[in-house]
C-alpha positions as CSV (number, residue, x, y, z in Angstrom):
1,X,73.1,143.4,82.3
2,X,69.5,144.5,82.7
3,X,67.5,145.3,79.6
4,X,64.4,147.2,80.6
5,X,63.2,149.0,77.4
6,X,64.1,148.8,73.8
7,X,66.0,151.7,72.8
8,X,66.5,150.8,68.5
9,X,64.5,148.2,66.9
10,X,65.1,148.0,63.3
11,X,62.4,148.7,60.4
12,X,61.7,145.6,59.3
13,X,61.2,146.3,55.7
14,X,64.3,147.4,55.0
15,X,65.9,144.4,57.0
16,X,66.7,140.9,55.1
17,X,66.1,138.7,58.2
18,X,67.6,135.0,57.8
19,X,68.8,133.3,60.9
20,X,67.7,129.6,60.6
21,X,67.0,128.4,64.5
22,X,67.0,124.0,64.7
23,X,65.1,124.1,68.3
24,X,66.0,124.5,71.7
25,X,69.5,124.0,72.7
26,X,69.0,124.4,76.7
27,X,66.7,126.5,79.0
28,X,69.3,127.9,81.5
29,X,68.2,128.4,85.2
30,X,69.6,130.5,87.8
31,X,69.0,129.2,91.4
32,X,69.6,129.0,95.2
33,X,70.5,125.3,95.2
34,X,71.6,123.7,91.9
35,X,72.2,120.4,94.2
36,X,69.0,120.1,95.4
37,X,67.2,121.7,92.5
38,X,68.6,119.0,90.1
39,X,67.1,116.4,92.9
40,X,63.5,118.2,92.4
41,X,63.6,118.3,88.7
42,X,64.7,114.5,88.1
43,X,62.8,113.1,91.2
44,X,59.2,115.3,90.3
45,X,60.1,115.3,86.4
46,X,61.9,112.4,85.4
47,X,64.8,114.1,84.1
48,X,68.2,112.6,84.2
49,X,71.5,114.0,85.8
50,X,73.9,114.3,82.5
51,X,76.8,116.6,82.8
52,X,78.1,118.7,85.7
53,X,80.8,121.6,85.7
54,X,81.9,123.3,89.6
55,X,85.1,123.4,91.5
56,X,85.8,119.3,90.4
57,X,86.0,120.6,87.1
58,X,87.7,123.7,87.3
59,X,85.1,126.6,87.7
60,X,85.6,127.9,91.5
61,X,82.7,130.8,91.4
62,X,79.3,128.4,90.1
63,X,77.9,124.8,89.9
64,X,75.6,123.9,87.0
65,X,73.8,120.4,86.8
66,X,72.9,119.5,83.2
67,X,69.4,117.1,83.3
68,X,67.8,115.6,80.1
69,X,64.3,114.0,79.1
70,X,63.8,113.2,75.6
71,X,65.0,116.3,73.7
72,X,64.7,118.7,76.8
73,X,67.9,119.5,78.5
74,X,68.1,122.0,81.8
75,X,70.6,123.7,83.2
76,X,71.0,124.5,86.2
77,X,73.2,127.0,87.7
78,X,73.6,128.1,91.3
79,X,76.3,130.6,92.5
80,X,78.8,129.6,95.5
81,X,79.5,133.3,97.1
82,X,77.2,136.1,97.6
83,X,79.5,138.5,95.1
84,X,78.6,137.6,91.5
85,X,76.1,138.4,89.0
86,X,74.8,134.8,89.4
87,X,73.8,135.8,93.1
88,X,72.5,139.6,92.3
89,X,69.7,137.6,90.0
90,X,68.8,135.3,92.4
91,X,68.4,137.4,94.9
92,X,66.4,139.7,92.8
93,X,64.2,137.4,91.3
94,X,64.6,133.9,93.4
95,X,64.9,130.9,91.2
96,X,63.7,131.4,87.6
97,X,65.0,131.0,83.9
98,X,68.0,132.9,82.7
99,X,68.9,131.8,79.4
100,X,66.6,130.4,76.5
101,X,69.3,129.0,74.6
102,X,69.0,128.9,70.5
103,X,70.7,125.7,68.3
104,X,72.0,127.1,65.0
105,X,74.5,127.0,62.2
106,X,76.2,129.9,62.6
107,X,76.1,131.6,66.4
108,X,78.5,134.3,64.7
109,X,76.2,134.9,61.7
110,X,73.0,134.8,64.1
111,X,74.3,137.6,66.6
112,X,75.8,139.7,63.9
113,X,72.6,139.8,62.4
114,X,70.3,140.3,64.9
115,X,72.6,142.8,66.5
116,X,72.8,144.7,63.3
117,X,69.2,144.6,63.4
118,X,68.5,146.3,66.7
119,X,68.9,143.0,69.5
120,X,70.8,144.1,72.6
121,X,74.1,142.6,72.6
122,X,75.2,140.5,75.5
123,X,78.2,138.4,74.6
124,X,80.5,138.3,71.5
125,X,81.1,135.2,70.1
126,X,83.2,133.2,71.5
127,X,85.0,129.8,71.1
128,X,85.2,127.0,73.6
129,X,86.7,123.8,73.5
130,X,86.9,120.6,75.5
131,X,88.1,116.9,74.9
132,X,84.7,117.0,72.6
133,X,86.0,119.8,70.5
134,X,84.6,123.2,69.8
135,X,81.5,125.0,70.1
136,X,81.1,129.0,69.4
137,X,78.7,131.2,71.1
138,X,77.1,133.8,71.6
139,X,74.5,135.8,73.4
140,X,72.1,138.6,73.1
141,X,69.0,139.8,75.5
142,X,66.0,140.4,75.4
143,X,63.4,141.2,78.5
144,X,63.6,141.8,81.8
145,X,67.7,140.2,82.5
146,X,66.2,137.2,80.1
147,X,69.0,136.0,77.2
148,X,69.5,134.0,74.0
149,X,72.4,132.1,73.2
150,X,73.1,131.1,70.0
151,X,75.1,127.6,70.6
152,X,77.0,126.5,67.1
153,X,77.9,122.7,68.0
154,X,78.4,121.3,64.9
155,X,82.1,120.7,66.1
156,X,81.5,119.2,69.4
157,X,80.7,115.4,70.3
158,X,81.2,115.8,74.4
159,X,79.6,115.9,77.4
160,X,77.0,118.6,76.8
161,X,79.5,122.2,76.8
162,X,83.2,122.5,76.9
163,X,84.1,122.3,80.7
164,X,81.2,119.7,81.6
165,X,82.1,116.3,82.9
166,X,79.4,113.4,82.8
167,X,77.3,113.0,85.5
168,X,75.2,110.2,87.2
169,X,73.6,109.2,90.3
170,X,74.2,105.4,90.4
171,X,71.2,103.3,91.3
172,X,69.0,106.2,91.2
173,X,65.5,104.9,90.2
174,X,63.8,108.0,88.3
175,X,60.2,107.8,86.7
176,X,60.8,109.2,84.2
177,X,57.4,111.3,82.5
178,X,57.7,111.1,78.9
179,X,58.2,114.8,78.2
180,X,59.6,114.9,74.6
181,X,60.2,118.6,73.9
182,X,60.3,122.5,74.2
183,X,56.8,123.2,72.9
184,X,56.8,126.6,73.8
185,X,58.2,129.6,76.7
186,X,56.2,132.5,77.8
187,X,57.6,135.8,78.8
188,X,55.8,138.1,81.2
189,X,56.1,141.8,80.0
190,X,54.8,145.3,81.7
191,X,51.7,146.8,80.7
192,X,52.1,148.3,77.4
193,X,55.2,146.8,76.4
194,X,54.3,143.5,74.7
195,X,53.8,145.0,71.0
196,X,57.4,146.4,71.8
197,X,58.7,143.1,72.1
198,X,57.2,141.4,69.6
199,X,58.3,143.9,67.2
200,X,61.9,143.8,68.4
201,X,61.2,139.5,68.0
202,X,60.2,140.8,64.4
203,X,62.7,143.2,63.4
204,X,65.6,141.3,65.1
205,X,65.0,137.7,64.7
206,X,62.7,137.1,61.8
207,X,59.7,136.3,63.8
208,X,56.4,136.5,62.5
209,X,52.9,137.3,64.8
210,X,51.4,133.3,64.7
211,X,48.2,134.6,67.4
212,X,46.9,137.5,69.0
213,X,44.6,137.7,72.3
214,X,43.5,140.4,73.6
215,X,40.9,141.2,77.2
216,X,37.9,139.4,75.4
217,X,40.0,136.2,75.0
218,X,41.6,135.9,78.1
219,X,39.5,137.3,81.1
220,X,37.4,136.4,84.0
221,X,35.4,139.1,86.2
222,X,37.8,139.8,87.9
223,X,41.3,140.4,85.5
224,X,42.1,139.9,82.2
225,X,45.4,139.8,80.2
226,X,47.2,140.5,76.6
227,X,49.6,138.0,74.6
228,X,51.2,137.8,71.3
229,X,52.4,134.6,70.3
230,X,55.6,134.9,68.3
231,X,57.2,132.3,66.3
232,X,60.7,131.6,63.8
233,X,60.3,130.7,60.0
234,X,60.1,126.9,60.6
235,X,57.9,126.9,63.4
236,X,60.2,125.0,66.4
237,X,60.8,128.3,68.7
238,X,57.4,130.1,69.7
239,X,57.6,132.6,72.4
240,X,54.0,134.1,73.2
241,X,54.4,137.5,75.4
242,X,51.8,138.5,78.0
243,X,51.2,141.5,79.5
244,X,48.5,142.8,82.1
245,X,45.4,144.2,81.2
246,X,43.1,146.3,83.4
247,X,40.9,144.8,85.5
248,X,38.7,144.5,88.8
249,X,41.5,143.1,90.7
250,X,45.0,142.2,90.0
251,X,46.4,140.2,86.9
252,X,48.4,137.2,87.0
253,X,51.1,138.7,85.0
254,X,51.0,142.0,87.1
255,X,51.7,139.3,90.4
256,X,54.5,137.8,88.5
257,X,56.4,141.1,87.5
258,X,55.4,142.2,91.4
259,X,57.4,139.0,92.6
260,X,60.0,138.4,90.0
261,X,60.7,142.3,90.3
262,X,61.1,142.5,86.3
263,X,60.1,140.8,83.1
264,X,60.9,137.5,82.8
265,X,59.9,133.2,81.0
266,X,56.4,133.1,83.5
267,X,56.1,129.0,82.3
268,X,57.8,126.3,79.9
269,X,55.6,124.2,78.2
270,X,57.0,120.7,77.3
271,X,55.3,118.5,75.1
272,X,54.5,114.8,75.5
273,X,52.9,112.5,73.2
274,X,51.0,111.0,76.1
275,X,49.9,112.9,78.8
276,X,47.8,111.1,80.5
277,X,50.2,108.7,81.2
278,X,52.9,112.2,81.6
279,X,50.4,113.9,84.1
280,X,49.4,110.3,86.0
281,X,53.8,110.0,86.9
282,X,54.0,113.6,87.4
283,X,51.5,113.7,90.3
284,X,52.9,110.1,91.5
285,X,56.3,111.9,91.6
286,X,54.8,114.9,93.7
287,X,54.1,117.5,91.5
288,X,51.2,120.1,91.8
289,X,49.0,120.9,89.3
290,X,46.1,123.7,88.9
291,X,42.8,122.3,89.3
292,X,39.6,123.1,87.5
293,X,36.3,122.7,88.5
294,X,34.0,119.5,87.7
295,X,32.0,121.7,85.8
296,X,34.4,121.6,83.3
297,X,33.7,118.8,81.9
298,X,30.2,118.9,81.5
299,X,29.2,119.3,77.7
300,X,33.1,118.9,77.3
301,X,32.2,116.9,74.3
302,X,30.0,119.3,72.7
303,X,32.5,122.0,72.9
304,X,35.4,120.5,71.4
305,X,33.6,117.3,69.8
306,X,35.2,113.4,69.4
307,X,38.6,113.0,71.2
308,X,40.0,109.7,72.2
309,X,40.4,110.0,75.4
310,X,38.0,109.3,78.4
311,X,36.6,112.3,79.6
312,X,36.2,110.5,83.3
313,X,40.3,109.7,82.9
314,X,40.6,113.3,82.3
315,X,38.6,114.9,84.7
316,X,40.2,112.9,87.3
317,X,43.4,114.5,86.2
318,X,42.3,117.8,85.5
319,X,43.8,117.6,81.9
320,X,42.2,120.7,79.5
321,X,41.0,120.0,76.2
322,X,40.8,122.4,73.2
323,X,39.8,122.1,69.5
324,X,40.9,124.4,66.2
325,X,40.6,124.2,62.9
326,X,43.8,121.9,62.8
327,X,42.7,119.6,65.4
328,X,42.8,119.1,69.4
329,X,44.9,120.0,71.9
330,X,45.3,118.4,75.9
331,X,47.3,121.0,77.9
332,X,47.9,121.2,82.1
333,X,49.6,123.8,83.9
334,X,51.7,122.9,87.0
335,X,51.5,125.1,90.5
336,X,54.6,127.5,90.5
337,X,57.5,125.0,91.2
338,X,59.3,127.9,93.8
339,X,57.4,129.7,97.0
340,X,57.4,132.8,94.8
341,X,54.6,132.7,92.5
342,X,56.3,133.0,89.7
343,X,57.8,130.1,87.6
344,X,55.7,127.0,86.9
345,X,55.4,124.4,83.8
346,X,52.8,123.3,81.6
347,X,52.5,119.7,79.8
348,X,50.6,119.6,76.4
349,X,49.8,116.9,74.0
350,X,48.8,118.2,70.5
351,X,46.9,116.1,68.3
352,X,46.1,118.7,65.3
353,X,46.1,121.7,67.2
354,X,48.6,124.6,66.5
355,X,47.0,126.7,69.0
356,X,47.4,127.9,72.5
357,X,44.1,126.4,74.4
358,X,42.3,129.7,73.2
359,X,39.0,128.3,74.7
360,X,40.6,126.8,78.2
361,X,41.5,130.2,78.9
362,X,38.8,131.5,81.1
363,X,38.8,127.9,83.4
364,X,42.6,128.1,83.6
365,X,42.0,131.7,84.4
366,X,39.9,130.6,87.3
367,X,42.1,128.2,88.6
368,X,45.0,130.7,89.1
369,X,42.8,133.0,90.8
370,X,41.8,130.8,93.0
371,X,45.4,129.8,94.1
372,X,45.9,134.1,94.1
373,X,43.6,134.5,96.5
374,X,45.0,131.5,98.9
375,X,48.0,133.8,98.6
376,X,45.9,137.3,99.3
377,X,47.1,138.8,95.9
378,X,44.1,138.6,93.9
């Protein structure tokens, strides 16, 4: 099902709004090669292989992989003929994330709520069970062909889901990277559609607006973009929403939408409580990162004042630093982990710091132009 507007949002002072969220169940992916991308994701990021389901287990028409690091899980789903849904999205969009799946009490409770209020309703809920017992679910959209599932798993002690088997690669040697976390997901939206979406995050969910940037805060001379950063009551989902913004030449987001063919999660950020030592295995593992100039770092200090860590350590690595009110943030965005521009991650230590790199924005800015242009999009 494609959702490509909002058609009812609900007024949301007229709507008691109580749908307690724990965290981040799963991030589900759609992709070409579940096989080998499972192999990328524990070999580059140090997850490891947990759970499978596929024709061994049952399921004839898909194989998911299930990989973990700290509290991160991944799925990842391929189709195995060209006739499904499964395929249709990754054909559209090439590999990129499906489902940001939502840990709660209640999945029945949470989508008759949020349905009631105006969210586009997906799937029902419905009960599974394995050898682990039951979980109920359910699921609800919001843009582009992106979901939410509620998963209620207060009943299950398995592998993972109902219909998932354990999984291991025997004297497989990962490095693994320290990631700890879901920190925060970012959706791509058109031009003019990310108040929409906030408000239907509002009005359907309970969010509440935690920042707002606009062109003066995120821009270079040559294109500039909007974001609303939306979060639950208690703070462990945030999902900030960008859209284009007029410019020179053309936005990151408006390369995204023109390669991923709709809306859809541009980056995952995962949190680690040391990334220096996250980014110094990441690259050792092969993955890419954005670069930023030298320059950089000069006056670092005086912009953001005492951290501890060595500025030489983190030029060398390209690591961003960024200061609030709260404290300091260390944040570093990967290259898009597909030939499409369009998915990529980000790793971010926050020491203090509640915020979103507000004053990195213009050098990380840079640095994706400059791999736009390599490309002949910017």
């Amino acid at each position: 099902m494609t959702q490509s507007n909002i058609e009812t949002v609900a007024d949301p002072q007229t709507t008691e709004i109580d749908i307690p969220i724990h965290g981040t169940d799963h991030v589900e992916m759609y992709v070409g090669n579940a096989k080998q991308a499972m192999h990328f994701f524990c070999s580059g990021f140090g997850f490891r292989p947990v759970a499978y389901r596929g024709p061994e287990t049952g399921v004839k028409d898909t194989a998911s992989y299930v990989v973990e690091q700290g509290k991160v899980r991944i799925v990842i789903t391929s189709p195995l003929g060209p006739d499904s849904p499964i395929a249709d999205h990754v054909h559209r969009h090439g590999d990129g994330v499906k489902d940001i799946a939502l840990w709660v009490d209640d999945a029945a409770a949470a989508f008759d709520q949020t349905v009631k209020n105006g969210a586009i309703p997906i799937a029902e809920p419905t009960e599974e069970y394995g050898d682990g017992g039951k979980i109920l679910k359910a699921t609800v959209g919001t843009y582009g062909e992106t979901q939410h599932t509620f998963i209620q798993r207060d009943e299950f002690e398995g592998t993972f889901l109902p219909g998932y088997e354990e999984y291991g690669l025997e004297d497989w040697k990962i490095n693994e990277t320290n990631l700890e976390f879901v920190d925060h997901i970012v959706g791509n939206v058109e031009d003019g559609k990310m108040n929409d979406w906030a408000e239907y995050y509002e009005s359907c969910f309970g969010f509440h607006v935690l920042q707002n940037f606009d062109e003066k805060d995120i821009s270079t001379k040559y294109s500039s973009l909007r974001s609303r950063v939306m979060k639950n009551a208690n703070g462990r989902i945030k999902l900030p929403i960008n859209e284009p913004a007029e410019g020179l030449k053309k936005s990151q987001i408006q390369e995204y939408l023109d390669y991923y063919k709709s809306p859809g999660v541009q980056h995952v950020a995962l949190h680690t409580n040391d990334i220096i030592q996250a980014v110094d295995r990441l690259r050792t593992n092969g993955i890419k990162f954005l670069q930023v100039p030298d320059s950089y770092y000069e006056n670092l200090l005086d912009r953001v004042g005492d951290i501890d860590e060595d500025i030489e350590v983190l030029k060398d690595l390209h690591v961003l630093v960024d200061r609030d009110e709260q404290g300091y943030l260390l944040q570093l965005f990967t290259k898009p982990v597909e030939d499409r521009p369009t998915l990529f991650f980000e790793v971010i230590q926050r020491k203090g710091s509640q915020g979103f790199g507000k004053g990195n924005f213009k050098a990380l800015f840079e640095a994706i132009e400059y791999e736009q242009q390599k490309r002949g999009n910017l």
